[in-house]
C-alpha positions, 0 to 999 in steps of 0.5 A: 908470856912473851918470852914464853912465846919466843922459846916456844916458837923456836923449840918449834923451828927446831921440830920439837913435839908439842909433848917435848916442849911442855917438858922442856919449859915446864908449862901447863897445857892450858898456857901452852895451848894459848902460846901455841896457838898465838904462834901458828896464827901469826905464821900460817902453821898446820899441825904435823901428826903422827899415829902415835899422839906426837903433834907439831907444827909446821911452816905450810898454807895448805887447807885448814880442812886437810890433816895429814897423819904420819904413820909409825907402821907403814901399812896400818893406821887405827883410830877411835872414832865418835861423833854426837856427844852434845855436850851441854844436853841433859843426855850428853856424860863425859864418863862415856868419854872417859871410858874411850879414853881408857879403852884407847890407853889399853889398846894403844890408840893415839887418835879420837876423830870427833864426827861433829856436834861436839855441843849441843848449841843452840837447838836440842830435841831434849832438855839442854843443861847449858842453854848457851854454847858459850857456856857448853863450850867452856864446860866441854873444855874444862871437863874433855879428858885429857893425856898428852898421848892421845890427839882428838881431830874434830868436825864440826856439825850442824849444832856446832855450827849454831855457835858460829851463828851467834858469832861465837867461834868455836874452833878458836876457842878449843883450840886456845886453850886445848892444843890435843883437841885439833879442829877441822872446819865446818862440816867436812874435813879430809885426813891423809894417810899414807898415798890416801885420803878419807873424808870426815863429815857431819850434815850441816843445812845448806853446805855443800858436801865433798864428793867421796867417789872412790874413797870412804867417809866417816859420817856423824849426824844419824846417832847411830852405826850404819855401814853403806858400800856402793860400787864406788864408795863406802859410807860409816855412819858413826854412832852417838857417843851419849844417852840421845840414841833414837834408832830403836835398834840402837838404845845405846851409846857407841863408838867405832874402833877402825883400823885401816889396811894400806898396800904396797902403793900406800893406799887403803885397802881395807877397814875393820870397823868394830862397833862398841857399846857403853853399858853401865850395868855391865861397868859395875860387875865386870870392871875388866871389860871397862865397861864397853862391849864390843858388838862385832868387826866389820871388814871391808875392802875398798878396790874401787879401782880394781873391781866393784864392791857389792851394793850393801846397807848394813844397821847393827842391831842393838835393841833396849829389849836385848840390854838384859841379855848382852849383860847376862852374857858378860857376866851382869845377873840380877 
């Protein structure tokens, strides 16, 4: 292992991708993940992304809460975004994660940004398959997807922050053993692209939050879709990515394809966020469609230094009573 860790560290010095360095010393990821991981602990390394699923490490002390990704088309950034999926719940189903990892390998989607409650931890408004997070964590690292062109960023929620509580560490952990999964802190993280920044969050009681004046924030916790704009900021809460849907106008469970626009200053300046749906019936008739419907895009344009934006609360509407007819409308009939 320690000759491992020394060719490892150098293939890093010289700016070698993560993927390039599992070819060239034929490892699987899982020791590479540990390597990795003992190497940029010991020399204050943060991860170099880019939107096309490349991972890096770099000599910097900058902010565990703070990624920066790098952009192959200057002006555009698309990602997956989930939050929710309570692994260790009864209502947790890693075919949901599955059926993302598919949709992004069609779509050419290198990042999933995880918007907290990775598990379901120690606490739970159902039945817990898993009581205890070590062992949800163990199982939610054994059974993630994996595909070493696709990176998952992760805030971690109030269910995950119960792990710490127990004096477990999460974010070690994963990342010990799962280098494509990149945690940020407790809470709230901050992605830059670009000239710009947005905020990743999940509420956690007690913490205080980052202020998102003049920005955007993806946030998790409400388990379903909900868009907020204000004159100075706008708000996505992302919906659940398992069976604990609990707004009765969302019974099922989603996700959120955001793809940002950036001007010729590099900031962002608007975002369409299309809300998906998982539905199993309309799988089995339509495998084409893979399972997931897309419900309807959403445009917004972020000019909070140019003018204000109308104030707006926005609920997508997807009730359990409509599951026969957005099935029948894709080709399911009984």
């Amino acid at each position: 292992m320690k000759y491992l860790e020394n060719d490892v560290f150098d293939l890093i010095r010289n700016g070698k991708t993560i993927r390039e360095i599992r070819q060239e010393t034929n490892t699987n990821f899982r020791n590479l993940s540990l390597t990795v991981w003992n190497i940029t602990q010991k020399n204050n390394m943060v991860p170099d992304i880019n939107d096309s699923g490349e991972l890096r490490y770099v000599f910097d002390d900058e902010c565990m809460n703070t990624i920066s990704i790098d952009l192959k088309y200057a002006h555009n950034f698309r990602a997956m975004v989930i939050s929710d999926t309570h692994f260790g719940n009864s209502y947790s189903n890693f075919e949901y994660l599955d059926l993302i990892y598919d949709y992004c390998r069609r779509n050419g989607i290198h990042i999933i940004i995880h918007c907290g409650d990775f598990i379901d931890g120690t606490f739970s408004r159902e039945y817990r398959d898993n009581k205890m997070p070590k062992a949800q964590i163990i199982n939610a690292i054994n059974n993630y997807p994996f595909d070493d062109r696709i990176l998952n960023l992760v805030c971690f929620g109030n269910h995950d922050y119960s792990a710490f509580e127990m004096g477990i560490n999460i974010r070690e952990k994963i990342q010990r053993q799962r280098y494509d999964i990149i945690p940020f802190a407790l809470g709230c993280g901050v992605i830059n692209i670009g000239s710009d920044i947005f905020y990743v969050r999940h509420k956690i009681e007690g913490f205080n939050y980052m202020p998102i004046e003049n920005h955007f924030a993806l946030d998790g916790h409400s388990h379903k879709m909900m868009i907020t704009s204000r004159s100075n900021f706008v708000k996505i809460n992302v919906p659940t990515l398992s069976d604990l849907c609990f707004d009765e106008n969302q019974s099922f469970p989603g996700a959120i394809d955001m793809n940002l626009s950036l001007n010729n200053n590099f900031h962002i300046a608007s975002g369409q966020f299309t809300h998906l749906i998982i539905c199993d019936e309309l799988k089995k008739v339509r495998p084409n469609l893979g399972g997931i419907i897309e419900t309807g895009r959403y445009n917004y344009k972020f000019a909070f230094e140019m003018s204000p934006i109308y104030d707006k609360t926005y609920i997508p509407n997807v009730l359990d009573d409509n599951k026969h007819e957005i099935v029948k409308k894709y080709g399911y009939t009984k």
